[in-house]
Steps between C-alpha positions, in 0.01 A plus 500: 500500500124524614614713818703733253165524264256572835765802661503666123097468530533630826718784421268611243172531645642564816797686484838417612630450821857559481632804667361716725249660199185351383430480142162485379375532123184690502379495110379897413107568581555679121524200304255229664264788679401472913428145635185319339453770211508468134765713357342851411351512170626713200352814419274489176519716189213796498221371301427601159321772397333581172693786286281789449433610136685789377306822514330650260678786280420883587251632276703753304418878603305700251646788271263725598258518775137514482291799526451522896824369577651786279254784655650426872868558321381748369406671837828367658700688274295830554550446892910482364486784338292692734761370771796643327694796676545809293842468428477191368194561296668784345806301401364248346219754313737623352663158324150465379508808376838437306353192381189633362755768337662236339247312407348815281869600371494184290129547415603842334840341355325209342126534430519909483782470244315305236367772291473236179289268707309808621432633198385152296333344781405665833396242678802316490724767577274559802524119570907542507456799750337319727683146555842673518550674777269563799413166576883444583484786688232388728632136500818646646275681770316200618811244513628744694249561710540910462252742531262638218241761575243326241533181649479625855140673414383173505654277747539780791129547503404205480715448829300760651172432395553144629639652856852451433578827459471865624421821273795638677695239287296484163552867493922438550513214304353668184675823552855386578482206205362808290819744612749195416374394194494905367913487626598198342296553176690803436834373631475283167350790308814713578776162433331447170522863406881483617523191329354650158376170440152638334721741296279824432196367728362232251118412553536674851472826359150423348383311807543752692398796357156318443466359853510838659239598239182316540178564717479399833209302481660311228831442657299379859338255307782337335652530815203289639550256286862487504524394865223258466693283307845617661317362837371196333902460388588513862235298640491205293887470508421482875359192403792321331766293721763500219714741330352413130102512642555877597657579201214406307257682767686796419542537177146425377303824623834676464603527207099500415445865699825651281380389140149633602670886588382476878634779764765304762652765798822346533572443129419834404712628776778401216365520192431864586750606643753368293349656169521822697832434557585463170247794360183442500241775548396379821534736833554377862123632573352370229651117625382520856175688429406359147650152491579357871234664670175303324707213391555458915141542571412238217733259612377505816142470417592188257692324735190520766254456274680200293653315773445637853120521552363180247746237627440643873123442445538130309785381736489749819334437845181596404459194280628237819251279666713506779796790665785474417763292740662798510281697681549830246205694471460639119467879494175502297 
């Protein structure tokens, strides 16, 4: 029994002789490791490491931007416009000049057809004309980003002045948003004569006849300030980053320059027009030469005078401590 017990020791640590093969258990380096090691140790979880604190909210962006901030968009959208080709600046002159059509059509349906109101209490009925109507009409232009011959007297030159711009391109901005806007003024003046939506003519009969009818010096300085609040319109709704902010921008000094009488181009390049169409005593000559001719020049001095030159001296170059990272040069 004890020699049995010794040959199965024997066997095991030594293998086995029987047969021509030798057996030997070797135990796998995996589980006890290499001869007079430990076993190798267990890898370790990643330390801990304090969660940071959730960031802070983004400030919300302003409605409107401030003065300066509004000046360089101001210029940007001059450069734009200055940029444009002149097919393009032609198209889309004349949308704005459909708009602005528009825009006086329901002027002369709603406030010009109030003869009651007129009659008991002028104000009011002048109040009426001017918060239906036009400011729509030159909402629609700058949501759409078309082109208005007012509004370009201001921004385009202010491009230039600030070196953004060539005369080459003041001079075909102006003219070619001018062209459009006369086309699609009376593309609306001729549809709402078709239409016979004003019936015999309505208030546009009267407008016109006394539009063609007052001294130039008058009619340039209406004109004057027309465009300086027209401008201001455009400017400030430069300002606004929502839909509801340039609304408001626009119909302020809007509807303030039509209660007050004042002398726009575009506008009158329908209200005259279509009263002619419908028989007013107005001639052809008498609307270029006695009506479009100083209300242009006093447009264009508004716009420079109201906008261009006074926010180019408060906001310009020649207020900076510093030039510009740009590297533009202003003009002046």
């Amino acid at each position: 029994m004890l020699y049995a017990a010794a040959e199965m020791l024997s066997n095991f640590f030594f293998g086995s002789r029987t047969g021509s093969a030798e057996k030997v258990y070797v135990m796998p380096t995996s589980e006890v490791g290499f001869p007079g090691e430990f076993p190798p140790p267990r890898p370790t979880a990643a330390p801990l490491h304090a969660v940071p604190p959730p960031a802070a909210p983004a400030a919300p962006l302003a409605l409107c931007a401030v003065p300066a901030a509004g000046y360089e968009g101001a210029v940007a959208a001059g450069t734009k416009k200055a940029e444009l080709s002149v097919c393009k600046c032609f198209v889309l002159a004349i949308l704005s000049g459909t708009h602005i059509a528009f825009g006086a059509f329901l002027a002369v349906t709603i406030g010009g057809d109030v003869p009651g109101i007129k009659a008991s209490d002028p104000g009011m009925q002048k109040m009426v004309f001017g918060a239906f109507g036009l400011p729509f009409g030159l909402f629609m232009t700058v949501i759409t980003g078309a082109e208005l011959f007012t509004g370009n007297a201001a921004l385009v030159p202010l491009a230039l002045i600030e070196g953004k711009a060539s005369i080459g391109q003041l001079v075909k901005s102006l003219t070619i948003s001018w062209t459009g806007n006369l086309v699609g003024s009376l593309l609306i003046a001729c549809l709402v004569t078709a239409g016979g939506t004003l019936g015999t003519g309505g208030a546009s009969l009267a407008i016109a006849h006394a539009k063609v009818n007052e001294p130039f010096a008058a009619v340039v300085s209406r004109a004057v300030m027309c465009n300086w609040l027209v401008c201001m319109a455009v400017y400030m709704a430069s300002f606004a980053r929502d839909v509801t902010g340039k609304a408001v921008a626009i119909w302020l000094p809007i509807s303030a320059f039509v209660a007050l009488g004042l002398e726009h181009t575009v506008a009158n390049m329908f209200l005259i027009p279509v009263g002619m169409l419908h028989g007013a005593d107005a001639s052809i000559k008498a609307l270029f030469l006695r009506n479009l001719l100083p209300v242009t020049l006093g447009n264009i001095i508004g716009a420079l005078l109201g906008v261009t030159f006074p926010f180019f001296v408060a906001f310009g170059p020649l207020q900076c401590e510093s030039p510009r990272p740009n590297g533009q040069k202003p003009l002046l």
